[in-house]
N, C-alpha and C positions, 0 to 999 in steps of 0.2 A: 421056513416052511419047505424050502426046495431043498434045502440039505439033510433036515429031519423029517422027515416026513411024519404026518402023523393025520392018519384018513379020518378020524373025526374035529380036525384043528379048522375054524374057520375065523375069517377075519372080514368083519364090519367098521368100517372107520365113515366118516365124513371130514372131508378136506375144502378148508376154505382158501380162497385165493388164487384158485385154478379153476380150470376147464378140461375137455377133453382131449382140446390139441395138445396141452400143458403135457399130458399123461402122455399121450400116445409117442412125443417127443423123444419124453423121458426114457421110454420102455424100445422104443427103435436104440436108442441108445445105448442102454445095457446089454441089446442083444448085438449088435455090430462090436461095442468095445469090452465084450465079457467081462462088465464091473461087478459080477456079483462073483461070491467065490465058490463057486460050484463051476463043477465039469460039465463039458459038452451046452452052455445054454444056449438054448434054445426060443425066440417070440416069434410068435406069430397069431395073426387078427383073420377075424373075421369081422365085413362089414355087415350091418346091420341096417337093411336098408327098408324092408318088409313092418308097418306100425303095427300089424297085429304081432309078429316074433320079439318085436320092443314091448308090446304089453303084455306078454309071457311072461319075458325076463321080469319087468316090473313086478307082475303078478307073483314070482318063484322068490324074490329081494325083497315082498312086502313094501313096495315103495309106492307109495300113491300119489295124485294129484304132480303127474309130471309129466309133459309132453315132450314127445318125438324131435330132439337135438336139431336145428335146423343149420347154427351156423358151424358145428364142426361134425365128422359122421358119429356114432352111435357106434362102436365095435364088442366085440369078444376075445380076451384076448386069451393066448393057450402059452406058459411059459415054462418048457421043459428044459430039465438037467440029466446028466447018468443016474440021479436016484430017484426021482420024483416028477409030475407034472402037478400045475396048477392050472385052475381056472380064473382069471382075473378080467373084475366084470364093474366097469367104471359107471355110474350114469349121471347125468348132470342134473340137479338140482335146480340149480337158477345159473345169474349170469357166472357167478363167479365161485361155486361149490358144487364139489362131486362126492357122490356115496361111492366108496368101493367097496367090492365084495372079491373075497380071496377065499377057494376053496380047495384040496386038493380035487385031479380030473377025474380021480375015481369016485369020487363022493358026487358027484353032479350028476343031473338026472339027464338021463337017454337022450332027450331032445338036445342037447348041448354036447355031448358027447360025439352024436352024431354030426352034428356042425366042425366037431375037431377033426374027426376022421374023415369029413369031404372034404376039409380044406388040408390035409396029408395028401389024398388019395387026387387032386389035382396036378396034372400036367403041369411042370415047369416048363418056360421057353427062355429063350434069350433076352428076351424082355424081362424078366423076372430076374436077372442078375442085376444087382446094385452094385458099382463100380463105387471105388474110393479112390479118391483126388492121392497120389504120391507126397503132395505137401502137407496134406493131415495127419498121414504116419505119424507115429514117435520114431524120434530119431535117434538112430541106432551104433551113434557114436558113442554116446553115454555108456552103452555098455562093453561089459570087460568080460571076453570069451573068456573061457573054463580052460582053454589050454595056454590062454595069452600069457607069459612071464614077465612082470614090470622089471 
């Protein structure tokens, strides 16, 4: 979806065996180690902290009979590349199953849009920089410079 884009594509799944942390894990991950193979990606959340904006989103996913996440937060998440953005929208089910909903950011309505554009349009600080450990790296012995001669 982020490489092709296609503004009518949306994606409905239910996933069992997870939770929200499971997800949000997941997707901090492919945005710190660019596993996905598209240019420039980009994650970034908004929490969802507000149970009337939880029961929009419900109301907007047709999801019923589901209450406000208490043991992990409730997010939105927004995942851009150089060609495309998406909307990617987890909610949890019960203990152990989440609905996602995957939409392109332009196919989503105003009120969620608007949540992407305040959480752009926010001040970064110092705090907001996430340092990596040196020992996480890949190590960079494995590779063989472009001008190195064996």
């Amino acid at each position: 979806m982020l490489k092709y884009p296609n503004q009518y594509q949306v994606v409905e799944e239910t996933l069992n065996h997870i939770d929200l942390k499971d997800i949000d894990i997941y997707l901090e991950k492919i945005g710190k180690d660019q596993d996905l193979s598209v240019k420039n990606l980009s994650v970034e959340s908004i929490t969802i902290t507000d149970i009337e904006k939880f029961a929009q989103i419900c109301d907007y996913l047709q999801i019923n009979n589901v209450k406000y996440p208490l043991r992990n937060p409730q997010k939105i998440y927004f995942i851009e590349s150089a060609e495309s953005a998406i909307t990617f929208i987890p909610i949890e089910l019960d203990d152990r199953s989440v609905s996602i909903y995957i939409e392109p950011l332009e196919s989503s309505p105003d009120w969620i849009t608007e949540l992407w554009a305040t959480n752009m349009d926010k001040k970064k600080s110092l705090e907001d920089i996430e340092f990596i450990n040196p020992r996480d790296l890949p190590s960079r012995s494995n590779k063989k410079h472009k001008n190195y001669k064996n």
